[in-house]
N, C-alpha and C positions, 0 to 999 in steps of 0.2 A: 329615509325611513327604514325601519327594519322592527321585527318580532323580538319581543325582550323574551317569553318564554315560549316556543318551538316547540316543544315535546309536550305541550299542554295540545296541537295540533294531531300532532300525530298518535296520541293515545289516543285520543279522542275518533279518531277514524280508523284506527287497530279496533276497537271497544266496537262500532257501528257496525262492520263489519260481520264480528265475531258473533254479536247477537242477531245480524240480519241471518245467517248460518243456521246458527242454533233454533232459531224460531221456523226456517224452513222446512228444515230436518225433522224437527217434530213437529208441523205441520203437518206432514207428510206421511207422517206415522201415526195415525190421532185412532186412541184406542175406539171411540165413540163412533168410528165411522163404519156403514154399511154399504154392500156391494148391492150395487141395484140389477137384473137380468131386463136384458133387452135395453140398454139406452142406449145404443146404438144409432135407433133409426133419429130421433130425437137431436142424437148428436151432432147429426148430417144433413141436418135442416141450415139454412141460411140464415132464418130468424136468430137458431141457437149459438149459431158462429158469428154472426154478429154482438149478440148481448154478451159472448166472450169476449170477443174483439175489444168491446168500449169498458169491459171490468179489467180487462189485464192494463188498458191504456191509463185509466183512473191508480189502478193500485200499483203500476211505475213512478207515475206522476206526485205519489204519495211517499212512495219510498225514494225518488228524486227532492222533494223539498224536506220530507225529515234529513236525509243526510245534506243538504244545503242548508235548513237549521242550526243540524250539529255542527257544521263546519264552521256558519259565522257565531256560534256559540264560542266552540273552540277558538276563532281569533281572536273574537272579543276577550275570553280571557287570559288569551296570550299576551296582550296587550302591543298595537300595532302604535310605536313610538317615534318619536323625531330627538335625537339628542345635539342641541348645540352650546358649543363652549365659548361664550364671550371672554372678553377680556373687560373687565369696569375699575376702574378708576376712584378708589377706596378718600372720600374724604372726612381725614380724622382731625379736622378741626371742632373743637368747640367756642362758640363764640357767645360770650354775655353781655348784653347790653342793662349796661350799669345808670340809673337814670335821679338826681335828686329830683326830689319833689316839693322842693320847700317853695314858701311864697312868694321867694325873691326871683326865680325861672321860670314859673309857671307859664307863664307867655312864651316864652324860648319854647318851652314843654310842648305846648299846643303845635309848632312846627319842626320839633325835633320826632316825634312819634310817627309824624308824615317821614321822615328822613328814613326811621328805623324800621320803617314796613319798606322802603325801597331798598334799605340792605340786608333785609332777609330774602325779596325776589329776586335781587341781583346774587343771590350765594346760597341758592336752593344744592345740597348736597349735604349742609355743614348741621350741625346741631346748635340750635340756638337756647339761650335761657333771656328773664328779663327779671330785673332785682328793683327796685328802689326803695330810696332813702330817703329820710328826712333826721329826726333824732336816732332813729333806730331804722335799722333796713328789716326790707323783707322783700323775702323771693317771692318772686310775682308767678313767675313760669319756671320750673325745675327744667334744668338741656333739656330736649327734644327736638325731633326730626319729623313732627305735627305739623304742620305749616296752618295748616288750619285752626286749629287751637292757637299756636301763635300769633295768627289773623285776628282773629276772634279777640284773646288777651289787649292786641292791640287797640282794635276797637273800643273795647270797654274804658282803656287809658286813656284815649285820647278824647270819647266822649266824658267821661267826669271830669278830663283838666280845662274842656271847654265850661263844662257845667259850672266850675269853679271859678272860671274868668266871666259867665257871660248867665248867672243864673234865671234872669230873668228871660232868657227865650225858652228857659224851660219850665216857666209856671203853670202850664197847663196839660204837660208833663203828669201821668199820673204818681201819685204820690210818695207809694211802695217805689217806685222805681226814682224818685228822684230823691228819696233818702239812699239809696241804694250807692247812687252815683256821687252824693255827697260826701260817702262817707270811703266811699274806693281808693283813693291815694291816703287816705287818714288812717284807717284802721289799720291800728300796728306800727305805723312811722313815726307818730308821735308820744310813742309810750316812754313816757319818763322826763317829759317836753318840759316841767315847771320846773325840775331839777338842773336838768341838763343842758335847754336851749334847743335850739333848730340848726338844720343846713351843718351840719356834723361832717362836711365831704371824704375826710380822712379815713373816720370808720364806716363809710357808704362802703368805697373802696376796697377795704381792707374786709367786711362780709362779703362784700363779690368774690372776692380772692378764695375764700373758704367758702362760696356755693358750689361752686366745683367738684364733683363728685370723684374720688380716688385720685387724689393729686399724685401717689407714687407710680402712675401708670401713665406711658411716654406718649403724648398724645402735642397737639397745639391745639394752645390754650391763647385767649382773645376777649380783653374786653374792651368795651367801647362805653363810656366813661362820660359823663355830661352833666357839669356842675359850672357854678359862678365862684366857688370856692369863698363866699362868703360865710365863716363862720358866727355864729351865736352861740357863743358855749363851749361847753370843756368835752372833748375829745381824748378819747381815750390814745388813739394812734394819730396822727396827723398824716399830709398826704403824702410825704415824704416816707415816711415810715411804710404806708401802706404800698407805696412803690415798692419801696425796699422787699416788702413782701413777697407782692408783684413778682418782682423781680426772680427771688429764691425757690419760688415754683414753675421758673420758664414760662412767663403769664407776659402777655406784650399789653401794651394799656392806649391805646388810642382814645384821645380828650379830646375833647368836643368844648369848646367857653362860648357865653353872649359875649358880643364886641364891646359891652360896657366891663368885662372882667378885665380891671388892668394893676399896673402898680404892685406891691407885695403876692395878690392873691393870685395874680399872675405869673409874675415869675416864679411862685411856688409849684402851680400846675405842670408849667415846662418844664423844671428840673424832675418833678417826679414821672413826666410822662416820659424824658430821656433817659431817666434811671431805666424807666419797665423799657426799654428797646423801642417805645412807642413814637407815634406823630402827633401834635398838638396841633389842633383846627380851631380858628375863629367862626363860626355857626354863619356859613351863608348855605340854604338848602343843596342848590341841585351840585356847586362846586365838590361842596363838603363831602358829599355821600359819594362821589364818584371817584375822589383822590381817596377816601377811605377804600374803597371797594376794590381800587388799582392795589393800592399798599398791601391788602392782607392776599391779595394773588400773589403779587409778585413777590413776598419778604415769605409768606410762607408756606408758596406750592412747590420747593422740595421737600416739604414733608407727607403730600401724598405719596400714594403706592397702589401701582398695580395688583388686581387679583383677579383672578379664574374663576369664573363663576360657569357651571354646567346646568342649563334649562331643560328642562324633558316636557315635552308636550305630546301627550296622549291623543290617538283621532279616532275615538270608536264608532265616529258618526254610521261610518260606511256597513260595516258588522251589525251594529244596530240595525237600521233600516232593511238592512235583509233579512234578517232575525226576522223582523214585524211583518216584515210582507209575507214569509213564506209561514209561518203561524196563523195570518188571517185567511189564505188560498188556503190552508190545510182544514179550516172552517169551515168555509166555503164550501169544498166538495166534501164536506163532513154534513154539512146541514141543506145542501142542496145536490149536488152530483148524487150521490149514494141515496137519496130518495127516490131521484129519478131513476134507476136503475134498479131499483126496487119496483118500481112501477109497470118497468117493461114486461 
């Protein structure tokens, strides 16, 4: 521990000093004062050397706790600090968890959301986002380092894609709230659905790739990717492409398929998840999330970095509590000492 300002101490007991001085000085000199004859005898009474005796003890005792006052004044505002410098372990990963939502997964869905809340507690440090797709994406959770908001988001997903597979346990569900949840993976993913078609995985993808906030700043970058790659419709990018993209912003793409994803729409995931540097997973829960969890440690903790971090912890408890006690004692023999002494 040590005193960050010191001279806030020592003025402060120079200044006590100076006026305890001054005020004596011209106490002693008090134009108003008269010479009394004969108090002599008065003087030399025991009574009257006594009632001195217990005023000079009182008005020490008073100029004892004002300058112990002043002095835990002055340390208080010196401020009595502890400084120490850790070293912490800076993780600048970003990771989004990229999810379609179309009707062909929605079941995978319901136990893939359980997966994706065990890989945001397994890599608490990192900033997480959550995007889904169906005809058209939309960012669900912009990065953040929220976990609770994140918790939260997840909840809300994983109860409307139950709501969606299993509506009838919630008919008595109030009403506001089960439009609410009806409408949670729909509003916004299916805008432009009669044109366009559903399950678009290419340009799910390929918006996750550009949720990413300042791609020109050097950071790891991370999504986790979870489609059957069953298209309906015309795609702007395909998932090739959107790898590619992947790819050209230092984006790693870890896939996530149902074990019925096989055939074409298969080996198209693999080539685009090899293109982004990534791993392709067939969706078994507790495997999957753990061999994901191993990979993004070990492929991308040389890109942490250590940093200095200095904490300052203030402890005025002590300065305080003597401050209060010698202020209430000063009451004390303010509202009861000095009456009694008046009395005698």
């Amino acid at each position: 521990m040590e005193i960050k300002y010191p001279f806030i101490i020592i003025t402060s007991i120079l200044l006590f000093v100076l006026v305890l001085l001054f005020t004596k000085k011209k106490s002693s000199k008090s134009k108003n004062s008269r010479k009394v004859a004969n108090t002599s005898i008065i003087k030399n009474t025991p009574e009257f050397k006594n009632i001195i005796k217990k005023y000079r003890i009182v008005l020490y005792l008073i100029y004892v706790l004002v300058f112990i006052a002043v002095l835990a004044n002055s340390v208080l505002s010196s401020r009595i600090i502890e400084e120490q410098t850790k070293k912490e372990d800076i993780y600048n990963r970003d990771i989004m968890l990229c999810m379609d939502v179309s009707g062909s997964v929605l079941e995978l869905n319901a136990e893939l959301v359980d997966s994706y809340k065990e890989i945001v507690s397994s890599l608490k440090g990192e900033r997480f986002g959550i995007s889904i797709f169906n005809t058209t994406s939309v960012l669900l959770v912009p990065l953040t380092d929220d976990y609770d908001y994140l918790s939260d988001a997840l909840d809300v997903l994983s109860k409307s894609i139950d709501y969606t597979n299993n509506y009838e346990k919630y008919k008595d569900t109030d009403l506001d709230e089960r439009l609410y949840l009806s409408q949670y993976i729909y509003k916004g993913t299916i805008v432009g659905a009669d044109q366009r078609g559903s399950s678009l995985a290419g340009d799910g993808l390929a918006s996750c790739v550009l949720d990413f906030p300042n791609l020109d700043e050097k950071r790891s970058r991370i999504i986790v990717y979870s489609t059957d790659n069953e298209i309906y419709g015309k795609q702007y990018i395909d998932v090739i492409g959107a790898a590619k993209l992947a790819k050209k912003n230092n984006i790693t793409v870890y896939t996530i398929a149902p074990e019925l994803t096989t055939g074409k729409d298969e080996k198209e995931l693999q080539e685009a998840t090899k293109i982004a540097n990534g791993e392709y997973y067939v969706h078994q829960k507790g495997p999957t999330v753990k061999s994901i969890v191993d990979n993004i440690e070990s492929k991308e903790k040389s890109l942490l970095k250590g940093n200095e971090k200095t904490i300052v912890t203030d402890y005025p408890q002590v300065p305080f509590i003597i401050l209060l006690v010698s202020f209430f004692i000063l009451i004390i023999i303010d509202k009861v000492v000095l009456s009694w002494l008046q009395g005698l």
